[in-house]
C-alpha positions as CSV (number, residue, x, y, z in Angstrom):
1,X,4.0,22.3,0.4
2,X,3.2,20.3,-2.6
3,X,2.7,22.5,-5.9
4,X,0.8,20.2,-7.8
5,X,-1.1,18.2,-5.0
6,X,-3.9,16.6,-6.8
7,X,-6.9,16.6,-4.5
8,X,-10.3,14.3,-5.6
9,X,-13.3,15.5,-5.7
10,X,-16.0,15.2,-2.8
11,X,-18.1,12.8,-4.9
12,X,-20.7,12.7,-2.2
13,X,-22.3,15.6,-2.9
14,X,-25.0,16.2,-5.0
15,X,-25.1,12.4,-5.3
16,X,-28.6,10.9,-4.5
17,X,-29.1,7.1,-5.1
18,X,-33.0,7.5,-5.8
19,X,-31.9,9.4,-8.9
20,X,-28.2,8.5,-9.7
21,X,-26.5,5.3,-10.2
22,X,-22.7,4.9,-9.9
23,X,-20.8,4.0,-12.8
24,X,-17.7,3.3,-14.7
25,X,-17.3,4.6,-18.0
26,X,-14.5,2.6,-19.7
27,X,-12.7,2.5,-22.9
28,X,-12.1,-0.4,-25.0
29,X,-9.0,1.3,-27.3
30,X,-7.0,2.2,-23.8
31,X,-8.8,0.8,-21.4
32,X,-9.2,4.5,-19.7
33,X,-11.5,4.6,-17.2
34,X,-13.4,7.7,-16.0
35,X,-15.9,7.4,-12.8
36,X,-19.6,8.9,-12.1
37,X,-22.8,8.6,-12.0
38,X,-25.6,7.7,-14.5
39,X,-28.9,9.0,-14.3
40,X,-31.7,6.3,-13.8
41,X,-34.5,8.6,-15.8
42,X,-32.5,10.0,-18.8
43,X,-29.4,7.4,-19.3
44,X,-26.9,10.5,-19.3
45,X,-23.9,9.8,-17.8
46,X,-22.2,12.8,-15.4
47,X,-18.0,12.2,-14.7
48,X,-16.4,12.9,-11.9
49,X,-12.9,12.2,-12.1
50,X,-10.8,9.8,-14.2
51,X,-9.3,6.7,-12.6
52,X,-5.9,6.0,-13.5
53,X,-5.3,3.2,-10.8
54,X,-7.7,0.2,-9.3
55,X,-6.6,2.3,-6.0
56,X,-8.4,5.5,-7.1
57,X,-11.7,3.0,-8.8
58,X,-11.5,1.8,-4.6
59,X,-11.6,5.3,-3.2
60,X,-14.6,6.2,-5.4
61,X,-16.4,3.2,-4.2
62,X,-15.5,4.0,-0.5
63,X,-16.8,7.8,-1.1
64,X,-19.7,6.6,-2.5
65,X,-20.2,3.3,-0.4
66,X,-21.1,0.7,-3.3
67,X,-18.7,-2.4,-4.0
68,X,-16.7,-2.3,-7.1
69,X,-19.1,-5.1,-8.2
70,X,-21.8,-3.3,-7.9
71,X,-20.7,-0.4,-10.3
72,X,-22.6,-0.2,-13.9
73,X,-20.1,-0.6,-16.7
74,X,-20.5,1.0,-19.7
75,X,-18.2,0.7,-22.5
């Protein structure tokens, strides 16, 4: 049993594309990157979970079904 398993979040819920876009929300000081979704109406940005690897950026993409190339970037 793993104390401190780190589960992700199920990112596919509550996600609709007709109102949500996926995103990556990055920082230019660390380069952090935290992934969601922005909201095509209102701009606002909602995060899901941080990325700390290109491994986790792919899983999101997979969960979500969008290319990393098709993410929005916003830094």
């Amino acid at each position: 049993m793993a104390l401190f398993h780190r589960r992700g979040p199920d990112v596919g819920a509550g996600y609709d594309p007709a109102v949500e876009q996926p995103a990556v929300r990055r920082s230019i000081c660390t380069g952090e990157m935290t992934v969601g979704f922005v909201n095509r109406r209102t701009g606002r940005f909602r995060d899901v979970m941080k990325a700390d690897s290109p491994r986790e950026l792919e899983a999101f993409c997979r969960a979500v079904g969008v290319e990393e190339k098709e993410l929005r970037t916003i830094y």
